[in-house]
C-alpha positions as CSV (number, residue, x, y, z in Angstrom):
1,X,-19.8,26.8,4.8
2,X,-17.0,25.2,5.3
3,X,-19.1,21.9,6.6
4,X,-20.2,21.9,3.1
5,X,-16.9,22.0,2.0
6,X,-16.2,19.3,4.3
7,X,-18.8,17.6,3.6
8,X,-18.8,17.4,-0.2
9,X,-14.9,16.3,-0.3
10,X,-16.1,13.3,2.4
11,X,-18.4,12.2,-0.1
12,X,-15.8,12.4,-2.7
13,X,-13.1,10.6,-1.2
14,X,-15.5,7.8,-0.4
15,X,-16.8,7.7,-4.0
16,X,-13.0,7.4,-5.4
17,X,-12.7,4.5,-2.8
18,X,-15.7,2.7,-3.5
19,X,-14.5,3.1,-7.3
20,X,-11.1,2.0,-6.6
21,X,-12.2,-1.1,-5.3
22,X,-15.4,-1.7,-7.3
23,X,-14.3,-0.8,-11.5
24,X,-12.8,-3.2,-13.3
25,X,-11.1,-1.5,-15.3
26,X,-8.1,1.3,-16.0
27,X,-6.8,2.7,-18.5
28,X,-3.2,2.4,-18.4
29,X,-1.0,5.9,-19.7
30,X,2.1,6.0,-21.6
31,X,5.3,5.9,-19.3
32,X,3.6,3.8,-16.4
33,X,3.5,0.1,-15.2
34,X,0.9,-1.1,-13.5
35,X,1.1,-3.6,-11.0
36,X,-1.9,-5.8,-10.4
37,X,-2.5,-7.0,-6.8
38,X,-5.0,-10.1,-5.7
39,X,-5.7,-10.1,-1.9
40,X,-2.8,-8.1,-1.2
41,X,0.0,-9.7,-3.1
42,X,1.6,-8.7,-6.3
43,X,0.7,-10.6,-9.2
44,X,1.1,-9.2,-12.9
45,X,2.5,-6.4,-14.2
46,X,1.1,-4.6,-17.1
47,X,3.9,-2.6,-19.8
48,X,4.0,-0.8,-22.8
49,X,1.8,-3.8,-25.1
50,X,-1.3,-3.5,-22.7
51,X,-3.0,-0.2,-22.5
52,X,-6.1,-1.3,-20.6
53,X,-6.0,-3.5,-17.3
54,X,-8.9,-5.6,-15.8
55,X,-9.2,-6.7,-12.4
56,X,-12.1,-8.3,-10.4
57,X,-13.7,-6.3,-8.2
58,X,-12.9,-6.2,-4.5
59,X,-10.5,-9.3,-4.7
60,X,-7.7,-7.1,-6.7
61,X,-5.8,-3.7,-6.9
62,X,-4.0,-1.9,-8.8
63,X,-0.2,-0.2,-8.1
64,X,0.3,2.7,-10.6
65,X,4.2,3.2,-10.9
66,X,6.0,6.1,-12.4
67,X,8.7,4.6,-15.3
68,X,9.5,8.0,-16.7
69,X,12.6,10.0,-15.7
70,X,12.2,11.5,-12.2
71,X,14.2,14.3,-11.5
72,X,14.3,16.1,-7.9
73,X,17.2,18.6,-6.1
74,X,19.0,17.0,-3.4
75,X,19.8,19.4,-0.6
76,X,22.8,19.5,1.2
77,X,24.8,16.8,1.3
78,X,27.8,17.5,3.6
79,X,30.9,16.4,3.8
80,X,34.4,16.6,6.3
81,X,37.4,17.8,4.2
82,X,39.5,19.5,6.7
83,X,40.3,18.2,10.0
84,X,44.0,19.2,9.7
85,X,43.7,22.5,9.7
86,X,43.0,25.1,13.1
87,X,39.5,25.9,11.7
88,X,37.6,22.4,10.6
89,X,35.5,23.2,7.7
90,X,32.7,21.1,5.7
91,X,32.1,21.0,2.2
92,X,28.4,21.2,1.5
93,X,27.1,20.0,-1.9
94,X,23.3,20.6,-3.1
95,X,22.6,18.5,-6.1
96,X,20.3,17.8,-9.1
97,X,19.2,14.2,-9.8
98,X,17.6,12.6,-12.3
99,X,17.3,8.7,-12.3
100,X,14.8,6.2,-13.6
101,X,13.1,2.9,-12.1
102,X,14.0,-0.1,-13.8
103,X,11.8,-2.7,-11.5
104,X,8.5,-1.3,-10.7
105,X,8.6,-3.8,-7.4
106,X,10.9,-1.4,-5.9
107,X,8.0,0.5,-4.7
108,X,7.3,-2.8,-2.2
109,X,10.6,-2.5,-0.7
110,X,10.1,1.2,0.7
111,X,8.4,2.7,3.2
112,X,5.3,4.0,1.9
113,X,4.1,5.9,4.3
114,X,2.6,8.8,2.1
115,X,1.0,10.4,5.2
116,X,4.3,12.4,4.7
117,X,5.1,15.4,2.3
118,X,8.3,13.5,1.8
119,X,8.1,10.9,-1.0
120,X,10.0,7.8,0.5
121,X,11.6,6.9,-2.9
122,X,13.0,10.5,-3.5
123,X,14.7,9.4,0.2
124,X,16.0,6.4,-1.5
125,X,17.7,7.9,-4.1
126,X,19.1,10.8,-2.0
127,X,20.9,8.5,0.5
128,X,22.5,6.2,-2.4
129,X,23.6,10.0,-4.0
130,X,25.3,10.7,-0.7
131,X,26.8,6.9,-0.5
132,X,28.1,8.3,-4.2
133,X,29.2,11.8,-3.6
134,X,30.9,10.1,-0.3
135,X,32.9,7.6,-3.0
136,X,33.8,10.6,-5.1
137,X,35.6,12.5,-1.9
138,X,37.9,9.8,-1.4
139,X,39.4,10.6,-5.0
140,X,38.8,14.1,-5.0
141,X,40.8,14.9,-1.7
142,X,43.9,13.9,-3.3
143,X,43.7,16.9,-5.4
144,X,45.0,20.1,-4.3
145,X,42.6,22.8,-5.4
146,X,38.6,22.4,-5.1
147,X,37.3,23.0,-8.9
148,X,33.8,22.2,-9.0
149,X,34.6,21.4,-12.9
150,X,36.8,18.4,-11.7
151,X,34.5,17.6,-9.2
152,X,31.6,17.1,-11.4
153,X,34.1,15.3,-14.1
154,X,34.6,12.5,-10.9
155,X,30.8,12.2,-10.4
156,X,30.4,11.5,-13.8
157,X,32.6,9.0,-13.7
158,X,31.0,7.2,-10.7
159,X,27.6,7.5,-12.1
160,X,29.3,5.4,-15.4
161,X,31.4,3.3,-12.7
162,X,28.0,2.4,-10.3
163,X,25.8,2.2,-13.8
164,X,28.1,-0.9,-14.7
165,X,28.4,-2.1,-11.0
166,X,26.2,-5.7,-9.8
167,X,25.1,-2.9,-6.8
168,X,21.8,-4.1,-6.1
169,X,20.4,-0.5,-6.0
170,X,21.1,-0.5,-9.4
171,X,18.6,-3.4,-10.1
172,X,16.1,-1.7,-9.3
173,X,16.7,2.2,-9.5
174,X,19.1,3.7,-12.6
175,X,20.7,7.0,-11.6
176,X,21.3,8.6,-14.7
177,X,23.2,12.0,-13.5
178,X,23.8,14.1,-10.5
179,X,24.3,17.7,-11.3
180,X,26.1,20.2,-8.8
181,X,24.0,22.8,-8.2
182,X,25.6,24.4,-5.6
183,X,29.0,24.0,-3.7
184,X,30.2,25.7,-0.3
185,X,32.1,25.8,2.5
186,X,30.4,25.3,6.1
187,X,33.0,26.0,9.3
188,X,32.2,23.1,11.6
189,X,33.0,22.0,14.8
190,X,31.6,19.1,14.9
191,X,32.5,15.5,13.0
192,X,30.6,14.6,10.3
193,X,31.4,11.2,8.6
């Protein structure tokens, strides 16, 4: 049985394939860009005034590349706070993003190894939310009480601040908010930077 089963998606992968390569046409869907490839290299990109995209067969390929709103939880970004004190402790921060791509190319300047679970541009985003959250420490440590309500007042400033920033992360990918989800303290021996 489950050489049938093996058998049958085989033939269906190679069918998709074949298909991929050999139909000359898609039908592009509201909220994606599709990037048309010949031998390899990106060519033309097709928005929101073409809904069906030709290609000739074997020579090119299509990119399909998500313009909607993405969001995804961000996991436990930790940071030092108190080094002072007899008992170091972190404080770890597990967030909700939502952002946007503005330049479908972005997806060219990633690692797409989709092999992975881990989608590579979800990685993106989460190391330029830490880069953030980092930037929002520096101004939050001068306070002297931990309220997450002032914390997430500073993030949303730094969203606004990096939104109007020439950062050239921000030419291609538009973080539009980071919510705190969760917010704790982590006793740590170690350094963390």
């Amino acid at each position: 049985m489950d050489n049938t089963v093996s058998f049958a998606e085989l033939i269906l992968k190679f069918w998709d394939t074949i298909l991929k390569y050999i139909w000359p046409l898609y039908f592009r869907h509201e909220g994606f860009e599709i990037i048309k490839k010949t031998y390899g290299k990106p060519k033309k990109i097709y928005k929101d005034e073409e809904r069906w995209c030709w290609k000739v067969p074997f020579c090119q390929t299509f990119d399909i590349v998500d313009m909607r709103d993405h969001t995804f939880n961000s996991t436990a970004h930790s940071f030092g706070y108190s080094a002072e004190h007899i008992v170091p402790y972190n404080i770890v921060i597990d967030t909700q993003v939502e952002f946007r791509i503005k330049d479908p190319f972005v997806i060219y300047n990633l690692n797409n190894d989709f092999t992975k679970q881990v989608n590579p541009l979800y990685i993106f985003v989460s190391n330029q939310v830490h880069q953030l959250l980092s930037s929002c420490f520096v101004d939050f440590k001068a306070s002297a009480c931990l309220d997450v309500n002032e914390l997430q007042n500073i993030i949303n400033d730094k969203v606004h601040e990096f939104k109007n920033s020439d950062e050239k992360f921000y030419q291609y990918i538009e973080i539009n908010k980071i919510i705190v989800t969760s917010y704790d303290y982590n006793i740590s021996l170690r350094q963390i930077q």
